[in-house]
N, C-alpha and C positions, 0 to 999 in steps of 0.2 A: 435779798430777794429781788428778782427780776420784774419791771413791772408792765404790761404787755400795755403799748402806747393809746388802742382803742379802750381799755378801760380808765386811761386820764380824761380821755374826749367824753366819754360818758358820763364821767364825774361833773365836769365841768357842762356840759350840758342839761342837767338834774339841778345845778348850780342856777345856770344861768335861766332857766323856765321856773325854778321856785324864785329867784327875786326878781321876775315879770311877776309872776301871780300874786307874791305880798306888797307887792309898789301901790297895787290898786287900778295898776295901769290893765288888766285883763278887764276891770270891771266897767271902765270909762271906754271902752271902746279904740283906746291907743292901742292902734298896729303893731306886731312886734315882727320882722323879718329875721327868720334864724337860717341859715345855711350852714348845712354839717355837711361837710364832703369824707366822708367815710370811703379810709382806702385802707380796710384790711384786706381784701382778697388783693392784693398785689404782689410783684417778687420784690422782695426777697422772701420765700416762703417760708414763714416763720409759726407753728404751731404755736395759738394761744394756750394751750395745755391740755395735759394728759384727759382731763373726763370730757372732751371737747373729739379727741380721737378715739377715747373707748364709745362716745355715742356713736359715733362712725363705723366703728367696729359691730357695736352691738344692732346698728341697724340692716347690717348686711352691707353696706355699699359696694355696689363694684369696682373692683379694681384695689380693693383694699389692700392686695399684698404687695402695690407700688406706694412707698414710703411718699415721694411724692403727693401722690393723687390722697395719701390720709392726710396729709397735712395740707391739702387744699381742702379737701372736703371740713375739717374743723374749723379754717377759715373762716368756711361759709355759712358753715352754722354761728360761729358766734357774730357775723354779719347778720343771721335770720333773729339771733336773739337780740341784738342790739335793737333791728329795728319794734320787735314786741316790746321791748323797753321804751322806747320813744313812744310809741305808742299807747303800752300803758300810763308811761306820766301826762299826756294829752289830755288821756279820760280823767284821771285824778286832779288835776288841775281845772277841769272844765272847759278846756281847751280845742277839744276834738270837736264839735260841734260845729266851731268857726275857721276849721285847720284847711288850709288846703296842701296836701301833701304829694311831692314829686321825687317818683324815687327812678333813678336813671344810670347807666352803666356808661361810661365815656368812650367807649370803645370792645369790642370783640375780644374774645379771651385772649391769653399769652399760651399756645400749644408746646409741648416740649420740642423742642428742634434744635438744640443744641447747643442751644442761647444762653448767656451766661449773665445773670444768673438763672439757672432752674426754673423752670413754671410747670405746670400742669393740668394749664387751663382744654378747654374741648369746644369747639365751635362746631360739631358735624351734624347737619350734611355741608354745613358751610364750607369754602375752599378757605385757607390759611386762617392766619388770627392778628394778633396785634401789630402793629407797626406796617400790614399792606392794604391795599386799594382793595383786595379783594373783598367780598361780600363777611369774609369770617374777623376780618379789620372794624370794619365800620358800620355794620350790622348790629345790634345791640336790642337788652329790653328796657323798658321803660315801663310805668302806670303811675298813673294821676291818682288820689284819692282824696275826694272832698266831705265833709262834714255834715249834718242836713244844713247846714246855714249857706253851704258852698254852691251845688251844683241844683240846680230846680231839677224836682223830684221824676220828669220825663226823659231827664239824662243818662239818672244813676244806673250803673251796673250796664253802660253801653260801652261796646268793645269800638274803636278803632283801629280798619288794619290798614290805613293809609301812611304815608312818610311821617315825618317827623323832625324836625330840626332842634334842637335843644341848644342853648349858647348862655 
């Protein structure tokens, strides 16, 4: 059986946040820095599996009858799930409260253009996508999310639409 590489990361993430929380070290106030760089939406476009493109299907998405674009869109959902997983283990460990969390895109999609390998990414109304200068390159989204312990309470739920550097 094949084993899709983002549910090793997952494992091993579930791993490493339960022996933070039994070390003692959640409770003592010792920091813990995790960095997941989660790069399932990338080429090589690889469906994590079949009920991952029937939800695709079953939600209507558009463009479904390009093989591509379903097997990007399942990508993405199992990206949406992964992170309600992280998330859930957060709240179950007691975690979330003191969490500050940064989820960020490194760059503008990869659009089909002929490029080898495959993609299927969409940046529009942006001009181009991965690899140029243009606005659909290096344009991206990002959101902060902090826990009550994080952000004082006159912050929360405040947009920022100014730049942005992340490094």
């Amino acid at each position: 059986a094949t084993t899709y590489s983002q549910d090793l990361m997952m494992t091993e993430l579930e791993r490493v946040l339960s022996a933070y929380n039994q070390s003692g070290h959640a409770n003592c106030n010792q920091p813990l820095f995790l960095f997941f760089a989660n790069q399932i939406v990338h080429v090589p476009l690889d469906s994590p599996g079949e009920e991952d493109v029937q939800r695709c299907l079953d939600a209507g998405m558009p463009g479904s009858q390009d093989p591509l674009r379903l097997t990007y869109c399942a990508m993405m959902l199992k990206l949406d799930d992964n992170l309600g997983q992280l998330i859930g283990l957060l709240k179950d460990y007691g975690m979330l409260d003191d969490t500050l969390l940064l989820v960020s895109t490194d760059n503008g999609g990869d659009p089909p253009s002929g490029s080898f390998p495959p993609s299927a990414g969409c940046n529009w109304p942006l001009r181009a996508g991965k690899g140029t200068v243009f606005e659909g390159g290096v344009r991206s989204v990002c959101f902060f999310n902090g826990g009550a312990n994080v952000f004082p309470e006159a912050r929360r739920g405040s947009t920022i639409e100014g730049l942005a550097h992340i490094v």
